[in-house]
Each structure stands twice: as structure tokens, then as C-alpha cells.
N, C-alpha and C positions, 0 to 999 in steps of 0.2 A: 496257230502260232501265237504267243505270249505276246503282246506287245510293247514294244521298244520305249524305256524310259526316256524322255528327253531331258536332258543334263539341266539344259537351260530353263526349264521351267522347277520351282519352287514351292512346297505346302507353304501355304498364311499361316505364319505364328499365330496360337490361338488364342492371344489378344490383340487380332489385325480390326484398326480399329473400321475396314470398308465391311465388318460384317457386322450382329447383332455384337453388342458390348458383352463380355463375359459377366459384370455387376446386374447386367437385364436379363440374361439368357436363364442364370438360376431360378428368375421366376415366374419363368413362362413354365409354371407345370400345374398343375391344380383346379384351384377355380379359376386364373385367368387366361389357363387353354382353354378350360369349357366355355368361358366368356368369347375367344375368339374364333375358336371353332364353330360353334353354335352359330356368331353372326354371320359368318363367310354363308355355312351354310344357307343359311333361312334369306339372306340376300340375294345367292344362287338360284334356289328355289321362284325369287319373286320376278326373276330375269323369264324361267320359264314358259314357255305358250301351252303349255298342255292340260291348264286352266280351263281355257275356253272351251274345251268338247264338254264341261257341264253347268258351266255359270255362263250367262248373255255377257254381253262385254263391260255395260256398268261393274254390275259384279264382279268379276274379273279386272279391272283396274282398280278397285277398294282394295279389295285382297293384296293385288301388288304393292299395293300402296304403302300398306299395313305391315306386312310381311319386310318390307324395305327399311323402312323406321324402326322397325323390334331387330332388324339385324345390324341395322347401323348402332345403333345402341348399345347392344352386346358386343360388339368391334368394340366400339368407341370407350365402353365400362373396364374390356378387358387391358385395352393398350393404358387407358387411363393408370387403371391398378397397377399397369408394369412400370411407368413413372415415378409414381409416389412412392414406391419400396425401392427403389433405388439411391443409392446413398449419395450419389452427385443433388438429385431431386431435392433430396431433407436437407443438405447444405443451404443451400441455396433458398430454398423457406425458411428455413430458420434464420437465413440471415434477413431476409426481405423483414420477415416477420419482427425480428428484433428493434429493426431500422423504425419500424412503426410505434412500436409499444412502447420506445425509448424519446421518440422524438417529442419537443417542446410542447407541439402543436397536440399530441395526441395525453400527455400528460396533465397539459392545463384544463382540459374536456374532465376527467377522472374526478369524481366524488368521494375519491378512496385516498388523496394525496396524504391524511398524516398517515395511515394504515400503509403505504409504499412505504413513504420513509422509513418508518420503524425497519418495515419489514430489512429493505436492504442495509440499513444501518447497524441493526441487530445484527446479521450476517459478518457484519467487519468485525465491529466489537468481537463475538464471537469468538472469531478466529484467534483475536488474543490473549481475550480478559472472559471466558466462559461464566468468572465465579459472580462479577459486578456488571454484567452485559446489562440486565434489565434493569437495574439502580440506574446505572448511567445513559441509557437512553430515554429514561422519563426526563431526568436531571434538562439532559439536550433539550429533549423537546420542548419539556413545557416552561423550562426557566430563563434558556439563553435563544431558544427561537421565537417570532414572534407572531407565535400562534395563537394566542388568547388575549394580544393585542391591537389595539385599534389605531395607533400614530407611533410614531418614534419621534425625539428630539435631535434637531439639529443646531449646532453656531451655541453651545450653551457657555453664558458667561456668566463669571460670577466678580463681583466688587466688593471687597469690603475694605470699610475706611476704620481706622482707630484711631479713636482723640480723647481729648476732655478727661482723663484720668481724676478721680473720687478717690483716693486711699486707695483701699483696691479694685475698684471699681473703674471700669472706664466703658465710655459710649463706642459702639461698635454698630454704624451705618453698611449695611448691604446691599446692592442692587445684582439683582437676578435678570438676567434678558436670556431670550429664548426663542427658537420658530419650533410650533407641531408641525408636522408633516402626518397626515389622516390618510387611513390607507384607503379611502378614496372622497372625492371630494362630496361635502352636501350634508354628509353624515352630524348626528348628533353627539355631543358627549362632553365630559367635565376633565380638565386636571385637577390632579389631588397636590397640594402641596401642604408638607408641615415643617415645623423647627421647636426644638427644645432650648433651655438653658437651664443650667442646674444649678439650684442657691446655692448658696457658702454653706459649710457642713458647721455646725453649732452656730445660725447665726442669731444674733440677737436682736430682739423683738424692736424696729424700728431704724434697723441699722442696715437692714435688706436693700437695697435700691435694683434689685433684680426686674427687671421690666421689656416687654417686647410687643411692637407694636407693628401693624404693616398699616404706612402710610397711602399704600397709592397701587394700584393694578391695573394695567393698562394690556388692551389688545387691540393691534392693529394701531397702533396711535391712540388712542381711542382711552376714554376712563370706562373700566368695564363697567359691563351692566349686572353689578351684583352689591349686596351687604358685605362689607368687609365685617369677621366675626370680631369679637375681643377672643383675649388670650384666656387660658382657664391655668391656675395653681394643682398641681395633681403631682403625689408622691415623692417631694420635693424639685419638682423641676416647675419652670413658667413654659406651656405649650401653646403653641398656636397652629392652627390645620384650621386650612378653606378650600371651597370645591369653584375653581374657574369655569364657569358657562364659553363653552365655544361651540356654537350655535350657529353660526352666518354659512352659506355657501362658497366655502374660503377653500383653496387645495393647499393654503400654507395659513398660520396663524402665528405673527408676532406678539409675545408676549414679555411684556417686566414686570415686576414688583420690587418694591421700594419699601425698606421697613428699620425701626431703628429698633439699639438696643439698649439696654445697661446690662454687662457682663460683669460675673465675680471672676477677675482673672487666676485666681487659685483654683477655685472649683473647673474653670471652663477655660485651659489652658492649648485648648486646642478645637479647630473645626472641621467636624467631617460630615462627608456629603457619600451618602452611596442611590446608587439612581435605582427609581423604580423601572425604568424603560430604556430602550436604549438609544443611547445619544450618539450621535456624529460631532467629532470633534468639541472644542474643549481648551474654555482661556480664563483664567484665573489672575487676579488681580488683586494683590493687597498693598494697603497705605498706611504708614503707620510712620512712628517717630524712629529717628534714628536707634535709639537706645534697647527696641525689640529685633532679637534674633530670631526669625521665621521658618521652617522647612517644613518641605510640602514629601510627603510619601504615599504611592499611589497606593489604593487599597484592590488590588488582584490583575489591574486593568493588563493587558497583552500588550501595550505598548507605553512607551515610558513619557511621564511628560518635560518637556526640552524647557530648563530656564532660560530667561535675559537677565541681561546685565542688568543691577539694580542701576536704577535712579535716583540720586539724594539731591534733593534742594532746602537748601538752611537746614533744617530739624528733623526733614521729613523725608522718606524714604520708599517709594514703590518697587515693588519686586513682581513679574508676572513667570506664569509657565504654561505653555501654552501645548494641547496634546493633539496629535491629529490620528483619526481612524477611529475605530467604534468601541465604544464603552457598554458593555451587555449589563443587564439588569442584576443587580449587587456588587457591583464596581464601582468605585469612587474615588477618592480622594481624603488624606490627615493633612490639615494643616496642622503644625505646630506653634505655638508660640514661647516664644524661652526667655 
């Protein structure tokens, strides 16, 4: 007699998850049945006693021994491999894996850091700009990051005073103040600092008063330890450029100079400054007679600099603008004078 269905009992949907997983099940066939069959086997085998009717017992427990481990092995290679090809598995390492390759700790270790950036940075660009990708990530890297640099500057101020008016000519006192920040401390190395001023166009032989001189360089309080140069006359401009020694075991270095001028206000109707490096923050100061009208326009910088209210006492008039956040290297500042 056929036997009687019972109502009450149920086939397991064949994705019930109390059996093998249907994502495992597909690939248990191949090499990682022979991988598990094999070890069941040869494990079975090593449980046997029918060993002993021709090896003494030493021998006979080597073999078991033996036999046990090659089949645990073969289990253990076969379940392994049903793992790894499972797609819950790969999730799941790839996420671990990620968490690793991404994280701070495991990046800072890396020898390869500008070769990453590029890489993932190209990838963005990429996607929008295909034609200027590789123009504009050298651009990045090597002129507004600070990879081929040793400090950046921070607190940079600058002062200039105007007086003493000569015909056209009038004297124009500067002071520069400044902190390096070295990207690590102990380390050796110079600031470059230069300034032009460019003579009167046709001027006449003795009527020049074009002059520029730095009075005074001080680091850390301190009168540095260097030859201040003179100025040199070259293609009609007065130039001057000297190399700062910062040298001490310092992780910050205060720096000023102090230099005066005789400027042809016609020829030299304005002062611009664009930085080799890049600066934190940013306060400008000019002093002069009431009778000059000054504006300052920033030259590229991403954030604008905020004026004050001028200052007039008697004759004389101070105006500052003061920028905060960073200034990347070819950014600067026109002063005007009108």
C-alpha cells in the first residue's frame, strides 16, 4: 500500500536557509567534491584497524597519523574553496580589505603616496575633463600641493609706510614679518626673498633717485647671521634678492626685514606681491598721506581679503585688509596707488 501523505508536514523551500545555501551548493562539484570526498575518505581509512595484520604498531600509528592530516587537509582545502567563491565571502573581503588599504595608518606606511594620488585624482578628473586630465593634475600636484616643499608660511604681514615726496619721487619704508613652519623640525634650509622697482621711463642722467636698500633681517628676535647683499641695476629695474639661513633646531622660525625705498611714483604706481609658497593667513598695512587713494585686488587668491575702516590722523592715513585661510603658491596681492 502507497503511503499516506501527511497534510501537515511541508517540502523546504529550496532556499531554506537550515540546509547547504543554494550560492554554496553550486559549487560543491568539481575539484571541491574531489577535495572533500578524497578527505572523508583517507580520514575513514586512518580510523581503520586492519592496518595492524602487517605493520607492528609503531608503524601503524605513523600511517594513521599521516593518513589523518592529508585528509583533514583535503576536507579543510575543499570547504575552504567553497567559501571564497561564494559571493557573501568576496563581499565581505573586499570590504575588510578596503577598510585596510584606505585607512590613515596603512597609507602613511606607502612609498607610493604621490603615484596614489595621481592615480585616484586622474580617475575624477577623468570622468569630467578626459581632454585636460593630465595637464591639470601635474598643475595640482606640483604647483599648489606641497610636494617639492620644505615649510609653508604663516601670520604674513606686510607694512608699508609712504612719505617724504621728491617731485615724483617719494620714500616708501617696508616691513615684512613672518613665521616658517618646516615640515619637520632640525632640518636645514634658506628663504629666498626678492623686490624690484622700475626707473622712470626716459629718465635723465642724475635725476634718477631710484634706490632700494634692506636695512635689517632678523630671525627669532635675533639680527641674522648673514651678509646682507647690495642691490644690483639690471634692464632697467633696481633689484634686490638674498638667501635667509634658517639653520637652528627651531619647528617655527620668526622672521622680518626692514628695507627702505626711493620709488618713481609714475613708473611704480602699484605693489604686487605673489608668494612662492604658501601662506596662512594674511594682513596688509599701508601709511601714507591723506591725498593718495589706495586699492588693494587680490591676484587669484579663493578667498577675498576683508578691509577696516581707514584711519586718518592730521595728514596721514592708514588703511589695512586683513585675509584669512591659505594662499597657494602664485597668489598674491595689487596694491594700487592712484
Amino acid at each position: 500500500m502507497a503511503p499516506v501523505p501527511n497534510p501537515q508536514k511541508k517540502s523546504a523551500p529550496a532556499d531554506d536557509t537550515s540546509g547547504v545555501p543554494n550560492k554554496i551548493q553550486q559549487y560543491l562539484t568539481g575539484v571541491v567534491t574531489l577535495f572533500l570526498f578524497a578527505g572523508v575518505i583517507i580520514i575513514a581509512l586512518s580510523q581503520m584497524s586492519f592496518y595492524s595484520q602487517w605493520f607492528n604498531d609503531f608503524t601503524d600509528q605513523a600511517i594513521r597519523a599521516s593518513l589523518k592530516l592529508i585528509g583533514s587537509a583535503l576536507l579543510g582545502s575543499g570547504v575552504f574553496t567553497a567559501i571564497i567563491k561564494s559571493d557573501s565571502y568576496a563581499k565581505i573581503f573586499s570590504k575588510i580589505i578596503g577598510e585596510i588599504i584606505w585607512s590613515k595608518k596603512f597609507i602613511e606606511k606607502r612609498q607610493d603616496k604621490e603615484e596614489l594620488w595621481s592615480m585616484v585624482s586622474s580617475v575624477m578628473y577623468e570622468e569630467k575633463f578626459p581632454d585636460i586630465n593630465e595637464d591639470l593634475e601635474k598643475i595640482i600636484m606640483y604647483e599648489y600641493l606641497p610636494t617639492n616643499q620644505e615649510y609653508y608660511i604663516q601670520d604674513y604681514k606686510f607694512l608699508v609706510n609712504i612719505n617724504h615726496k621728491v617731485g615724483d619721487f617719494w620714500q616708501q619704508n617696508e616691513t615684512i614679518s613672518f613665521n616658517i613652519i618646516p615640515k619637520q623640525k632640525g632640518i636645514k634650509f634658506t628663504h629666498e626673498v626678492m623686490t624690484s622697482i622700475q626707473h622712470p621711463l626716459g629718465n635723465i642722467q642724475g635725476n634718477d633717485l631710484t634706490a632700494c636698500k634692506v636695512t635689517r633681517v632678523m630671525v627669532n628676535d635675533e639680527d641674522a647671521n648673514m651678509t646682507i647683499p647690495d642691490s644690483v641695476i639690471e634692464d632697467g629695474y633696481t633689484k634686490h634678492s638674498m638667501s635667509i639661513p634658517l639653520e637652528s633646531d627651531c619647528a617655527e622660525y620668526r622672521v622680518q626685514i626692514q628695507r627702505e625705498k626711493m620709488v618713481d611714483s609714475i613708473a611704480n604706481n602699484d605693489k604686487r606681491m605673489f608668494s612662492t609658497h604658501i601662506v596662512k593667513d594674511m594682513e596688509i598695512t599701508v601709511i601714507s598721506r591723506v591725498g593718495i587713494n589706495i586699492g588693494l585686488h587680490p591676484g587669484g587668491t579663493i578667498n577675498s581679503f576683508i578691509p577696516s575702516d581707514p584711519e586718518i590722523n592730521g595728514n596721514s592715513k592708514m588703511m589695512k585688509w586683513a585675509y584669512k585661510g591659505l594662499i597657494l603658491p602664485k597668489q598674491g596681492f595689487i596694491l594700487i596707488f592712484k
